[in-house]
C-alpha positions as CSV (number, residue, x, y, z in Angstrom):
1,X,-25.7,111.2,-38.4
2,X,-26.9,109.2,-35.0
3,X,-30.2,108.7,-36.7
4,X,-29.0,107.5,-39.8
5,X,-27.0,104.8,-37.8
6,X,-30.2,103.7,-36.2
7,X,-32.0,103.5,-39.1
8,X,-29.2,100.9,-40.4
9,X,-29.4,99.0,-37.7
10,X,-32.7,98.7,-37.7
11,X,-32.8,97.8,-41.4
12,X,-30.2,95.7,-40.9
13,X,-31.7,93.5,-37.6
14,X,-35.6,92.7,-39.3
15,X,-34.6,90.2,-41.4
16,X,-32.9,88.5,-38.6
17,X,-35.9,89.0,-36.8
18,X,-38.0,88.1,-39.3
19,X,-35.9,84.9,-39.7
20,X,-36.3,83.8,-36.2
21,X,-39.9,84.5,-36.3
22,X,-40.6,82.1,-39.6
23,X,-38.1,79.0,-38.0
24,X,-39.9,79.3,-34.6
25,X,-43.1,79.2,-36.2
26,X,-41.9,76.3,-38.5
27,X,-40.2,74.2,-35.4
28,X,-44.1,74.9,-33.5
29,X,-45.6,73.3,-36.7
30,X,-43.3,70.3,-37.2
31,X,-43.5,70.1,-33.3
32,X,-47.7,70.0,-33.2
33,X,-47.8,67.4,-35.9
34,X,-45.5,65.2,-33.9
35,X,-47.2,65.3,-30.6
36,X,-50.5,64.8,-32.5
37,X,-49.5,61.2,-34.2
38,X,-49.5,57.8,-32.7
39,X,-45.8,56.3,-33.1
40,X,-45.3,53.5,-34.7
41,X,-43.3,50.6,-32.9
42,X,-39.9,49.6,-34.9
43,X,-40.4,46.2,-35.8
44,X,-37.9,43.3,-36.5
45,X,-40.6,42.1,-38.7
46,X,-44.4,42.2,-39.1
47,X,-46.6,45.0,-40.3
48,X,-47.6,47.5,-38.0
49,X,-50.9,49.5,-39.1
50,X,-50.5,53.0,-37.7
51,X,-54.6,53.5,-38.6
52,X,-56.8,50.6,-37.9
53,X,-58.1,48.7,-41.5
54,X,-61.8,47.2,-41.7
55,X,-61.8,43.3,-41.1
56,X,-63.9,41.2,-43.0
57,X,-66.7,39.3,-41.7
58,X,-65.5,36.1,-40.4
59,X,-66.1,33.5,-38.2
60,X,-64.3,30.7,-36.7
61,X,-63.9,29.2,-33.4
62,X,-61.9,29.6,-30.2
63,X,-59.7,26.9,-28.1
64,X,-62.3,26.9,-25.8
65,X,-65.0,26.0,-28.6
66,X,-66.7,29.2,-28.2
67,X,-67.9,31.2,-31.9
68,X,-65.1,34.2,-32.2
69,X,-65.8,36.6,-35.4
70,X,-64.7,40.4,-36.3
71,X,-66.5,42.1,-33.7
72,X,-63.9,40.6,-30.8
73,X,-61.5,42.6,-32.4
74,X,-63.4,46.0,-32.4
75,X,-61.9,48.9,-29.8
76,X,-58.9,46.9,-29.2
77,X,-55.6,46.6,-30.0
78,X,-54.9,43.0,-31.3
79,X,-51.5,41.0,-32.4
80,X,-52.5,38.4,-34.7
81,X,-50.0,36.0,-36.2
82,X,-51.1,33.3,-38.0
83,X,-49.1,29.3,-37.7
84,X,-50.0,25.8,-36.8
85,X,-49.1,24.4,-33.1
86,X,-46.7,21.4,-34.8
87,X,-44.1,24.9,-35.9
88,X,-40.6,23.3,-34.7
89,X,-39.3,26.8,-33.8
90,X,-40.7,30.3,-35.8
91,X,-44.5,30.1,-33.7
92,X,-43.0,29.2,-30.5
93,X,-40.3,32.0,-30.4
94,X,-42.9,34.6,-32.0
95,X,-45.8,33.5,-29.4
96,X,-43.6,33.7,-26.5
97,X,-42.6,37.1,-27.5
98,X,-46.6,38.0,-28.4
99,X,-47.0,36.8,-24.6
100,X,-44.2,38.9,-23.1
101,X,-45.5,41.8,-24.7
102,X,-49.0,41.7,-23.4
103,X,-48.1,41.2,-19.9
104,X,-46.2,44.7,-20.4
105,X,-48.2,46.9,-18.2
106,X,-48.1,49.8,-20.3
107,X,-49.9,47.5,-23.2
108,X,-52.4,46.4,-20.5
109,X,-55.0,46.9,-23.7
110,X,-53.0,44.5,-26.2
111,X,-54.7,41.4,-26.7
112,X,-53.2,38.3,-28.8
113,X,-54.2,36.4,-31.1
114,X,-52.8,32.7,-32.9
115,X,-55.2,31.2,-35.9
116,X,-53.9,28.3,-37.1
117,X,-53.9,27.5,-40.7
118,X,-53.8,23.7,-39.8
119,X,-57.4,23.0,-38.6
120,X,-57.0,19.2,-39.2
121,X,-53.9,18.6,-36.9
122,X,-55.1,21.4,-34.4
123,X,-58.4,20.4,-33.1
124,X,-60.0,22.6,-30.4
125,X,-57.8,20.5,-27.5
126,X,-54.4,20.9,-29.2
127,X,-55.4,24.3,-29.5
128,X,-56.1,24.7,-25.8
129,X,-53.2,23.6,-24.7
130,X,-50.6,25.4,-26.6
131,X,-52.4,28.6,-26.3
132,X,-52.3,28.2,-22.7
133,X,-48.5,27.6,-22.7
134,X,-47.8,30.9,-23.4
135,X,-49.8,32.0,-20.0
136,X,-53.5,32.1,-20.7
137,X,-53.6,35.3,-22.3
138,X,-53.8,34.1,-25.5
139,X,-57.0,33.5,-27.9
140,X,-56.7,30.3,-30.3
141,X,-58.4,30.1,-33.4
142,X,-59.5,27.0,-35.7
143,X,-61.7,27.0,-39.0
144,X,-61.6,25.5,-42.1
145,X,-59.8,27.6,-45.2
146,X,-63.1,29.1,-46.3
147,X,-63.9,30.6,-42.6
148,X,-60.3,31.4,-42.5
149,X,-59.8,33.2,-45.8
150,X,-61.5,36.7,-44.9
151,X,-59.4,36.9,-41.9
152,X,-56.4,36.2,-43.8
153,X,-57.0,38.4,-46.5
């Protein structure tokens, strides 16, 4: 009679066991594929791009005058938001939070980026300066709607 009561209980503790085994293995799985993806910030607003997405050829120019085109933005992570310098409140409030974010140390990589899409009011000097209001950090771009349209798009 003892060995038939072992034999129950033996029966009767595998599919706990066997139940254990299959949610551990399940919780490792879910657990692996976690640690192996990149999170994705929360944004208020914007679009984050968890994988990075091929940039058309373009070319246009920087506050400084200097020729800026795609490959600036290869290897890098880049914040690109695109206004004119005359914006009574939107660009100035998103810039200044574009510039607090890439003096976070643990973004040290992030660079930023403003491209206005008002060329005629914001020459290369207008340009300068309000880029350099936000600290320095900051890349301005200029171009007429043709050199700007790839980027856009």
């Amino acid at each position: 009679m003892l060995w038939d009561n072992r034999l129950v209980f033996k029966n009767r503790s595998a599919p706990w066991f066997a139940l254990i085994a299959l949610a551990a293995l399940l919780g490792g799985f879910f657990l692996s594929r976690q640690l192996g993806e990149v999170p994705v910030p929360r944004l208020d607003g914007g679009t984050a791009l968890p994988q990075p997405r091929p940039v058309a050829p373009f070319s246009l120019t920087d506050q400084r005058g200097a020729p800026f085109d795609e490959q600036r933005l290869v290897g890098t992570p880049h914040l690109v938001f695109f206004g004119f310098t005359h914006c009574p409140d939107i660009c100035p409030t998103t810039l200044a939070l574009m510039a607090q974010l890439s003096r976070d140390s643990a973004l040290s990589a992030l660079r930023t980026v403003f491209v206005t899409v008002d060329p005629a009011r914001d020459t290369q000097e207008v340009m300068h300066r309000y880029v350099e209001a936000f600290g320095g950090n900051m890349t301005g771009l200029r171009g007429d709607k043709a050199a700007l349209d790839p980027l856009a798009t």
